[in-house]
C-alpha positions in Angstrom: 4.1 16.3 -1.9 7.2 16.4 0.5 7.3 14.4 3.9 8.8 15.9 6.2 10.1 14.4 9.9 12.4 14.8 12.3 14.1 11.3 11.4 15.0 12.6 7.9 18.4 14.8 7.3 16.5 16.8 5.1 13.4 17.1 3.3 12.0 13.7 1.1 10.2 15.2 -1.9 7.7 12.8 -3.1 5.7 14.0 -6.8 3.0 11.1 -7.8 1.2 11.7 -11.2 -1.9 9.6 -12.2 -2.3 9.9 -16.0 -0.1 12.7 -16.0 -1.9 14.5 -13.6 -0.6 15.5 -9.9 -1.6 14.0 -7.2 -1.5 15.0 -3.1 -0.8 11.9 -0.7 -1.4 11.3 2.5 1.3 8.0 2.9 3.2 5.8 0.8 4.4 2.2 0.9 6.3 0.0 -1.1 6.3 -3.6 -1.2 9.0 -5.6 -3.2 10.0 -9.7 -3.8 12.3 -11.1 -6.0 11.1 -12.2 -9.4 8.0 -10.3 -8.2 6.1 -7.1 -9.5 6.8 -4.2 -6.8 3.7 -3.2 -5.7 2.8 0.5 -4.2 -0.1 1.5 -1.8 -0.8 5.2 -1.6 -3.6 7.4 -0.2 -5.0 9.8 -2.0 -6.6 12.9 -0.6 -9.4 15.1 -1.7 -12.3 14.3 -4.0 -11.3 16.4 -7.1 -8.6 14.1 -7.6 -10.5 10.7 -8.1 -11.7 11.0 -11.9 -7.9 10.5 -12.9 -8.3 7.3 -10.6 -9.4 4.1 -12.5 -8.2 0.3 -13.6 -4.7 0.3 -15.5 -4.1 4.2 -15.2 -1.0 4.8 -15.7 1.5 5.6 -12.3 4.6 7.4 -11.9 6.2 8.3 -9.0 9.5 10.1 -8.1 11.2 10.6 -4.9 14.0 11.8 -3.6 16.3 14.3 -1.4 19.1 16.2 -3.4 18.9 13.1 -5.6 16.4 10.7 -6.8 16.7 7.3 -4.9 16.2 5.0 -7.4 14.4 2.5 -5.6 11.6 4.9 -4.7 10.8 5.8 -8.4 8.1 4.1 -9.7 6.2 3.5 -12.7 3.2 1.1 -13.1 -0.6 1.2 -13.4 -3.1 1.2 -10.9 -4.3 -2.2 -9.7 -7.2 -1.2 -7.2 -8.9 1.5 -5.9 -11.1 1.7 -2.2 -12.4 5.2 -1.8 -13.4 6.3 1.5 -14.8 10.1 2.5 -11.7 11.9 2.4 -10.5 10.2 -0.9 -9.2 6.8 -1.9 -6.3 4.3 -1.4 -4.6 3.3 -4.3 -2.5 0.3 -5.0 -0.6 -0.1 -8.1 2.2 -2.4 -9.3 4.8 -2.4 -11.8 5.3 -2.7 -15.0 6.6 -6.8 -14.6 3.2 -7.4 -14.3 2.7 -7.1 -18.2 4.3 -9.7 -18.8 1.9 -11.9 -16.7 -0.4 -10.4 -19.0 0.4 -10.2 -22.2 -0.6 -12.5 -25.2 0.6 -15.6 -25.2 3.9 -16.6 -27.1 4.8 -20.2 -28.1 8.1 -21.1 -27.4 9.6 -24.0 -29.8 12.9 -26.6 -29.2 14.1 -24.8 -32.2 13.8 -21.2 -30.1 15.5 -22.1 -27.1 17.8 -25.1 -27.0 21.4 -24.5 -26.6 20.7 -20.8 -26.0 21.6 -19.2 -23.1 19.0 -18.8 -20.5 19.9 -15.3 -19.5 19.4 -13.8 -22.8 16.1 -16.3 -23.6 14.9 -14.5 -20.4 16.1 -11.0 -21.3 13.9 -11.4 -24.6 11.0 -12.2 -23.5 11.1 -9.3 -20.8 12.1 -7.2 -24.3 8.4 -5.1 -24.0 7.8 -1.3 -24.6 6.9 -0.5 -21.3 10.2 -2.1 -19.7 13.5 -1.5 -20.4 16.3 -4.3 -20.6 18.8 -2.4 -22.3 21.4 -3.1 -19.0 20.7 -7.0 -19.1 24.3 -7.6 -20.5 25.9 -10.1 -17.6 24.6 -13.4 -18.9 24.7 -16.7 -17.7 26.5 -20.5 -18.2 23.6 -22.1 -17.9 22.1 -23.5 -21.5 18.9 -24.6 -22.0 17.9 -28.1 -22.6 14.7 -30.3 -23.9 14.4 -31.6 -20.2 13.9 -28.3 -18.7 10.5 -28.2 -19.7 10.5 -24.3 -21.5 8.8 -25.4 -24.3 5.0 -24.5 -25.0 2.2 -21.9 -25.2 2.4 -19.3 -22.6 2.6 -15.8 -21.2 6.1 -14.0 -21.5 6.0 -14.1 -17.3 5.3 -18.3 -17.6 8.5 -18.4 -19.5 10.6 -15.9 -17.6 9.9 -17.5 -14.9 11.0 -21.1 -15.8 13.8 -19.9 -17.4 15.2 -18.5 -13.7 14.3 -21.5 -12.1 16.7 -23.2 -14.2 19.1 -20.5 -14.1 21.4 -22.3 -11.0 24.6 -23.8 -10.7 27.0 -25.3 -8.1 31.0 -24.4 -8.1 33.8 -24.6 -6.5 37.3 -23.6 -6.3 39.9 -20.7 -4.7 37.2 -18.0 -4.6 35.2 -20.4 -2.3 35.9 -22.1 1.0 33.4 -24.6 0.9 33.0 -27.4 -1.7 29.3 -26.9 -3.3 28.5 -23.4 -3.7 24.9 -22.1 -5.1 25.1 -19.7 -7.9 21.7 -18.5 -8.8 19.7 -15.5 -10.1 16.9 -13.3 -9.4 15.0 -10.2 -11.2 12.9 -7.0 -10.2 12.0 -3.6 -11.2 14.4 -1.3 -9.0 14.0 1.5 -10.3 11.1 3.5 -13.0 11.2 0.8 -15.7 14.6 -0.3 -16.0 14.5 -4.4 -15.1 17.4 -5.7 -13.1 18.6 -9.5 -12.8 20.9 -9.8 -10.1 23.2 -13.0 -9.5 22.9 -14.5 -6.2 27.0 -15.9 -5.5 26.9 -15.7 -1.8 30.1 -17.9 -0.8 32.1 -15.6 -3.1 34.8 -14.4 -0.7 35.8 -11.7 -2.5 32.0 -9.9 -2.3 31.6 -7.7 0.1 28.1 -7.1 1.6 26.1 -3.7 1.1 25.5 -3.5 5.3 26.3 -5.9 8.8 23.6 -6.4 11.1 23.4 -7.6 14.8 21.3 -7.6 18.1 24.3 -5.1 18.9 24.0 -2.7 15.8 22.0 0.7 16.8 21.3 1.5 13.0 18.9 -1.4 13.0 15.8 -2.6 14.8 14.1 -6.2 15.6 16.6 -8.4 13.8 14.3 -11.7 13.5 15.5 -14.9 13.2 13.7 -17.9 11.5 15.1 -21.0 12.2 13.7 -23.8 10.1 14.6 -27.6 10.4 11.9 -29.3 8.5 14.5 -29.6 5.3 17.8 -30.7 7.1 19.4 -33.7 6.3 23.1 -35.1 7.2 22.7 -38.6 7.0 21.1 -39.3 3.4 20.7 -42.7 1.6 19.9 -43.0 -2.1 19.0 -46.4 -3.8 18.2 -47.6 -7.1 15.2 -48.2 -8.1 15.6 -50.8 -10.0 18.5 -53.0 -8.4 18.8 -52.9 -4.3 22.2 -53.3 -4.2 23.0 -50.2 -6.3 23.1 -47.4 -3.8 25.0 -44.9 -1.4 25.1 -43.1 1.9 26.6 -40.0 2.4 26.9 -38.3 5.9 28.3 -35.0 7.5 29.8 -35.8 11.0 29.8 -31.9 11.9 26.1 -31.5 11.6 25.4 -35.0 13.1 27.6 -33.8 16.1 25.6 -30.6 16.0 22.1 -31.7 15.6 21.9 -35.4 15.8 21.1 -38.1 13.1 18.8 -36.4 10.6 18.2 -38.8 7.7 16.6 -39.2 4.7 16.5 -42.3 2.0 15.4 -41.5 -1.7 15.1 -44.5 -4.5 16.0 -43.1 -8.1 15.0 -44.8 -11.5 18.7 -45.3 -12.1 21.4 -48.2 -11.8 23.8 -45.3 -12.3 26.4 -45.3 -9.1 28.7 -41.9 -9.9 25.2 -40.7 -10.5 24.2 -41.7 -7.2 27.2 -40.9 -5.1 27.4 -37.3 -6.6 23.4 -36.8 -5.8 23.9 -37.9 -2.1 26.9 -35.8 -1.4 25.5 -32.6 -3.0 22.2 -32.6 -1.7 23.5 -33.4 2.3 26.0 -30.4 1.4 23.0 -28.3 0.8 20.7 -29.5 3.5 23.1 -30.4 5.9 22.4 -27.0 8.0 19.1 -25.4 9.2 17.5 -23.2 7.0 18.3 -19.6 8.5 15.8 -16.4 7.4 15.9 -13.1 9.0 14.1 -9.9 8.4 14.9 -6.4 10.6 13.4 -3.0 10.9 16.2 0.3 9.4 15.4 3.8 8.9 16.7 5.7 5.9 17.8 2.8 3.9 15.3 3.1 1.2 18.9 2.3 -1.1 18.5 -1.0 -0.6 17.8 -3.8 -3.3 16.8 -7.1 -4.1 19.9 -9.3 -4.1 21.6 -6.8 -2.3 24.1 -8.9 0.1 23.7 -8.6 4.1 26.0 -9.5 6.3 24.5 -11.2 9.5 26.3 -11.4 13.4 23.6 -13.1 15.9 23.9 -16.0 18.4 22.4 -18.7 16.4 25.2 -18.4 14.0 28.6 -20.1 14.2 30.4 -17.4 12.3 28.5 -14.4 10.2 27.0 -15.2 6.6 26.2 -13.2 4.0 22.5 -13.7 2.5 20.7 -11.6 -0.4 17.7 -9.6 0.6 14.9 -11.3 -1.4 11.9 -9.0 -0.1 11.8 -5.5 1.4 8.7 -3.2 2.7 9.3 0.8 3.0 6.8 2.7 4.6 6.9 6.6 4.5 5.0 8.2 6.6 6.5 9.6 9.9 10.2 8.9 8.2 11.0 6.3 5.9 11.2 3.2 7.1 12.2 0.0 5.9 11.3 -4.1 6.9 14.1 -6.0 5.4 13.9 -9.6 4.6 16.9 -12.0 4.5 17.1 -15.7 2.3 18.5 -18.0 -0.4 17.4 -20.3 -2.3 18.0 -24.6 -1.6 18.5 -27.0 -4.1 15.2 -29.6 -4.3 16.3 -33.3 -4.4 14.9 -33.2 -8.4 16.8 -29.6 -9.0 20.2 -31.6 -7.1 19.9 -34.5 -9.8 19.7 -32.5 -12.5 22.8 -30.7 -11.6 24.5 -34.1 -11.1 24.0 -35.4 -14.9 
């Protein structure tokens, strides 16, 4: 198939086979979230074509202008199927979706303790249908009894805990603030090559992939989400067990900027550093609202999860950088593209346990 429109430079040639077997489409969309299976939707035109069309056939899509654009090729099995008179819509998903699927593995103390999480992920994701053979970066983050990896389940199951582990806080010259989230995500970008991307936002030497603003004509409808629920400048943790063990740790700039927001928290420890350290990293953390954004851009179909924006808009003191952690493309008149913009916050458990 190739789409053509007036908002394209040149001709997008799309080719889907089903099984092996070519395919005409009417429209094409993509749908993508970190540590998510993409997912495509396609329509399908013309009856002849729906006997390739069942449950787990196998999908494979290339697109492209001069060059393939990688985060357009696709290759998956279909996932559902709703015919209709002229044909059928088709969605499929990824192959990351095996691994929700696939017979269960049981993961011992002996397997994983002391190894490093990156690679205990990177094995697991080791499948035929998906390729890891890029996964070299690694992480500093070891696995431990208390993370709770341990057990019968699907590959996906321990992936999954695995990357919610898979955090850190630093500091230092490549910083300017003092507690700085380091963190990673993974996806299928492109056929099936898996990806794991670290998320280092407050690096000041990264440089962001694109700058949005309500002034920037390349985009459209840059949203802002605003979300207070989780802020918290003025927090108060207290033992447990004895009253007079505790601490409070407050951020005069956000009071000044928002008011008195606190919280109080008792912990099942006399431990004061242990205390005074949890306090102080989790205000850092929460001590600002929770900012999201999401904008409309045509012709940007390049773009990735973890991929580092650069946002200028009224609600912000100075710009921030924030990964894109979900994305929609739509190709049908052009290629169009719904970008979404967030990080991930520390929970008050996830901020003790980096506090030990």
């Amino acid at each position: 198939m190739s789409v053509t429109s007036d908002i394209l430079a040149d001709n997008l040639n799309v080719s889907v086979l089903i099984n092996g077997q070519p395919v005409y489409i009417t429209s094409l969309e993509y749908k993508a979230k970190a540590d998510n299976a993409r997912q495509v939707t396609f329509s399908v035109y013309g009856q002849e074509c729906t006997h390739h069309n069942f449950i787990g056939a196998k999908v494979k899509i290339d697109a492209g202008r001069e060059r393939e654009i990688s985060n357009l090729s696709f290759e998956g099995l279909v996932k559902q199927i709703n015919p209709n008179p002229k044909g059928a819509t088709i969605v499929a998903v990824d192959n990351l979706t095996l691994l929700s699927t696939s017979e269960v593995v049981e993961y011992t103390e002996a397997d994983v303790v002391g190894r490093d999480l990156y690679y205990l992920a990177v094995n697991a994701m080791n499948i035929s249908d998906i390729d890891v053979s890029n996964l070299k970066l690694g992480s500093p983050v070891k696995a431990t009894p208390d993370m709770g990896l341990t057990g019968i389940q699907t590959r996906k199951s321990f992936i999954q805990k695995c990357f919610d582990n898979m955090y850190y806080l630093v500091e230092g010259d490549n910083y300017t603030s003092t507690l700085n989230l380091v963190y990673y995500n993974y996806a299928i970008h492109s056929h099936n090559k898996m990806s794991i991307v670290k998320i280092d936002t407050n690096n000041i030497h990264l440089q962001p992939v694109l700058t949005v603003s309500l002034d920037n004509n390349t985009v459209e409808d840059l949203i802002a989400n605003l979300d207070t629920s989780k802020l918290v400048n003025c927090y108060t943790v207290e033992s447990s067990s004895n009253k007079n063990i505790k601490h409070t740790y407050k951020s005069n700039d956000s009071i000044r900027k928002h008011g008195v927001v606190s919280k109080h928290t008792k912990l099942d420890t006399g431990n004061y550093p242990l205390i005074v350290n949890t306090t102080q990293k989790y205000t850092e953390q929460h001590k600002e609202p929770s900012l999201n954004f999401s904008f409309v851009i045509r012709n940007a179909e390049h773009l990735s999860i973890g991929d580092l924006v650069r946002v200028e808009h009224p609600l912000l003191e100075q710009s921030i950088l924030l990964p894109i952690s979900e994305y929609g493309i739509s190709i049908k008149d052009g290629v169009k593209s719904t970008i979404t913009l967030g990080r991930k916050r520390l929970s008050l458990a996830e901020t003790i346990a980096k506090s030990l």
